[in-house]
N, C-alpha and C positions, 0 to 999 in steps of 0.2 A: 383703321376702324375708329370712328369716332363715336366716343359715349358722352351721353347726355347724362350728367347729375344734376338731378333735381331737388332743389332747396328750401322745399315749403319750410318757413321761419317764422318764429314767435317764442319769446323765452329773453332768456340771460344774454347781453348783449356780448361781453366777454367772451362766455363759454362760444358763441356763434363766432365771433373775430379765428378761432383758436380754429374749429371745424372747418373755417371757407379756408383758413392757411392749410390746414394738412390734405386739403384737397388740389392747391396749386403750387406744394411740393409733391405732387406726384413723379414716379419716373415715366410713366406712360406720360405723355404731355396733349395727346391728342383728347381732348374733351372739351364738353362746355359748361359753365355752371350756370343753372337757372333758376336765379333766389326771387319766389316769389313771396313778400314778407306780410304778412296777414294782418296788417295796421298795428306791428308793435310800438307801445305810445313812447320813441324816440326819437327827435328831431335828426339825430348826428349819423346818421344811419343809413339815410342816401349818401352822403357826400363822404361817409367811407368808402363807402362801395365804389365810388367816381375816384376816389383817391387810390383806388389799386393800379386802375388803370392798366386794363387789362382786358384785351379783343376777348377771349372765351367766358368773360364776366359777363352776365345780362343779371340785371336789376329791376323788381317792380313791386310796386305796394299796392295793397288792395286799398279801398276807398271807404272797404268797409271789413269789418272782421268777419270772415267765411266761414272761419271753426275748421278742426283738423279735416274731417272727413272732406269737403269741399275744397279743400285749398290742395289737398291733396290731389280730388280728380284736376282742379285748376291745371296743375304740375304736369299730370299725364299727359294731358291735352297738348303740352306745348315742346312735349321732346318728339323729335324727328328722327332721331338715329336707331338703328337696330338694336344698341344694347341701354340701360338706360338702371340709374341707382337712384333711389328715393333714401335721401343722404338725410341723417338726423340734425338738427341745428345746435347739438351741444356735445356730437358725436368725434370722432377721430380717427380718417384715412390712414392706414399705415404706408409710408410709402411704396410699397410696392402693391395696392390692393388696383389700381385700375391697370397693372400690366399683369396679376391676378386672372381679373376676372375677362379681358377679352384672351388670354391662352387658353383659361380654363373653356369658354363659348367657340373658339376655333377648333379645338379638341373635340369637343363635347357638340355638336348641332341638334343632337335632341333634347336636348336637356335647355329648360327655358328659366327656369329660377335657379341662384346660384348661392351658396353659402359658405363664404370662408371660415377660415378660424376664428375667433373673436377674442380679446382679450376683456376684461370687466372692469372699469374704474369707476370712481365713484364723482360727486362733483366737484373734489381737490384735486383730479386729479391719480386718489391712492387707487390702490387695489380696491375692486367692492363686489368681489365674488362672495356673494354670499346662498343664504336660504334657496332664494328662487332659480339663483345659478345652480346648486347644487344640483333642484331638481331635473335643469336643463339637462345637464350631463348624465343625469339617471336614463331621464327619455330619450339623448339623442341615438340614433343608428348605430352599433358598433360597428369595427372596423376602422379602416386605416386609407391614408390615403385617400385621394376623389372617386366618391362612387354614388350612382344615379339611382333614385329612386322614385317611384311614379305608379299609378292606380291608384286600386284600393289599399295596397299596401302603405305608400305616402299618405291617406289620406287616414288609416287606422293609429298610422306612428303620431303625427300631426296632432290627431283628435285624442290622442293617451296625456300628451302633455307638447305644447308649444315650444320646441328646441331652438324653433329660430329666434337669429336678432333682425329683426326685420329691419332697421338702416342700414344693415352692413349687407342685404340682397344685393346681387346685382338679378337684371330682367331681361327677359326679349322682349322688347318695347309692344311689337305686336302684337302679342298672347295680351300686353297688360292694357292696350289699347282695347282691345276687340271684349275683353273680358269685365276690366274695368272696377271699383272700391264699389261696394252697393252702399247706397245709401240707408242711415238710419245705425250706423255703427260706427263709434267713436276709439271706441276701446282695442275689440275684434278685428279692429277691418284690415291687419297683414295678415292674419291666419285664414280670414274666410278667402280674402283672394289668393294664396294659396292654395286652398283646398276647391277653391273653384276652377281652376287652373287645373287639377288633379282631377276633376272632376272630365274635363273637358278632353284628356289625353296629354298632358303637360308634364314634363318629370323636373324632376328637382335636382341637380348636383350637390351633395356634400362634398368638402374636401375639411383636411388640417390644414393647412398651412393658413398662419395668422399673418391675420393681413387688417384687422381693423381693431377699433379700441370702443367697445359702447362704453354709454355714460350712464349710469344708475343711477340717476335722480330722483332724489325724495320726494319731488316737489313736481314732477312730474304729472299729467292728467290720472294716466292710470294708475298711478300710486293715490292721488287727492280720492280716486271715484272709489278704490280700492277699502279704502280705513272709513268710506262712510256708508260702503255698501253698493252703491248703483249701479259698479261695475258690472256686479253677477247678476243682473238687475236682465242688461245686456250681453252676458254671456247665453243664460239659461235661454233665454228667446234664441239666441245663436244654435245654439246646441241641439233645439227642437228643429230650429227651420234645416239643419244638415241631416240631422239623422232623418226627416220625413226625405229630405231631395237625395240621400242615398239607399233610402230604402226605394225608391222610385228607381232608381242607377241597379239594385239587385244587387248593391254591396251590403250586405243583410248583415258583417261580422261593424263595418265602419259605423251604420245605421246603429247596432247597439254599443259599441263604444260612444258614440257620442250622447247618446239616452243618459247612459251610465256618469259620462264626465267626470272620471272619477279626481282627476287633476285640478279642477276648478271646485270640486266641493273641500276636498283638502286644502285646498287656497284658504277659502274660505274658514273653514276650521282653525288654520293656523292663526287669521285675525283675531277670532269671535272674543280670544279673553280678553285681549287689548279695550273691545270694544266694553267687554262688561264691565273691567278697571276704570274705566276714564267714563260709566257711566253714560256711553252711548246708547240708546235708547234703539232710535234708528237705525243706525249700523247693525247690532245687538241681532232685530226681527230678520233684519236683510240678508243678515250670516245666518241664522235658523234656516231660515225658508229656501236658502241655496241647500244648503248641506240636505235638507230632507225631501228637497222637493226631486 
């Protein structure tokens, strides 16, 4: 079975050399990568990529910068195979995560999103499990071992607090083909297609077994949108358009969770003094008016 990882890129050139390596020491060998790279402003950067020299490498730049949401559907559009990974550009395949995730899909056929274990570093490299991981692991499913979750129940755990690392998904290409990122979210947009997905009759496999390494970067979009506010800008829209499209669905406990959001206004919370210290004015109202709104 061959999987399509898909490479939308833009960022740290370094950090990306480091990700496309841990993805072609894989032990599963059957895949393909498809870096599609969103006009990062450096010249040396096709003729690395020529210099792998390597049949499951495809290479392409945009002409023009797409932004994440679009470069992402770009990405969907051009995997072909059954299973398929929207692979981070500063993230870290462990070697065993694509012999992982198609065991885990051959086992598992109902089950269409997949979630390994995840380890947390930071952009050295160190550990960088911190605040936001902690709460991952408050919110994730307990239990042990791989186990499926799907309805309203994935779509209440989900909407309580965001557990997944959305590069380190593996997908059934044709839930995410058919289903698709919406546009209009930059931030949101692994969770809503998740939860859209769940929406649809799509279940989710958790397992432990660690099998990928995310990168916690500071510098990161949703960290930048995060400390100036605009993020919740776009959650809080988020948050209304699921609970109206689940109160519609007759999941009337998901519909008020997500009203509620009680994970994103404590997000929020934890910035706002940040913001008052340093005098951000903007950020400052943008943290109020989540938390109260």
């Amino acid at each position: 079975m061959t999987v399509d990882v898909l490479f939308p890129y833009y960022g740290d050139v370094e950090l990306m050399k480091l990700a496309v390596h841990s993805v072609l020491r894989q032990s599963y060998s059957d895949f393909n990568l498809i870096v599609v790279d969103d006009g990062y402003p450096d010249d040396s950067i096709p003729g690395w990529f020529a210099s792998l020299n390597d049949a499951r490498v495809s290479y392409e730049r945009n002409e023009h910068n797409l932004g994440a949401n679009a470069n992402y559907r770009k990405c969907v559009d051009k995997a072909t195979n059954d299973l398929m990974v929207m692979m981070g550009a500063d993230d870290i395949m462990l070697p065993n995560y694509l012999e992982w995730l198609v065991t885990r899909a051959e086992a598992h056929p109902e089950a269409v999103i997949f979630q390994p274990g995840v380890v947390v570093i930071d952009q050295n490299g160190a550990s960088g499990h911190g605040l936001v991981d902690n709460l991952k692991d408050i919110y994730r499913p307990r239990g042990s071992g791989a186990r499926v979750l799907s309805g309203e129940t994935l779509a209440i755990s989900l909407l309580r607090g965001n557990w997944m690392y959305f590069p380190s998904l593996g997908w059934r290409t044709e839930m995410v083909k058919r289903t698709g990122f919406r546009q209009g979210y930059d931030v949101v947009q692994d969770l809503c297609l998740a939860l859209d997905v769940a929406m649809q009759g799509g279940s989710l496999l958790l397992d432990d077994e660690l099998a990928f390494m995310y990168r916690r970067f500071s510098g990161s979009d949703s960290s930048v949108r995060a400390l100036s506010g605009t993020r919740f800008d776009e959650e809080r829209r988020f948050f209304t358009t699921m609970a109206d499209e689940m109160e519609a669905l007759g999941w009337a406990r998901a519909a008020r969770t997500a009203r509620l959001h009680l994970s994103s206004r404590l997000h929020a919370g934890s910035l706002l003094p940040r913001a008052v210290v340093k005098g951000n004015m903007t950020g400052t109202r943008n943290f109020v008016r989540h938390i109260v709104k």
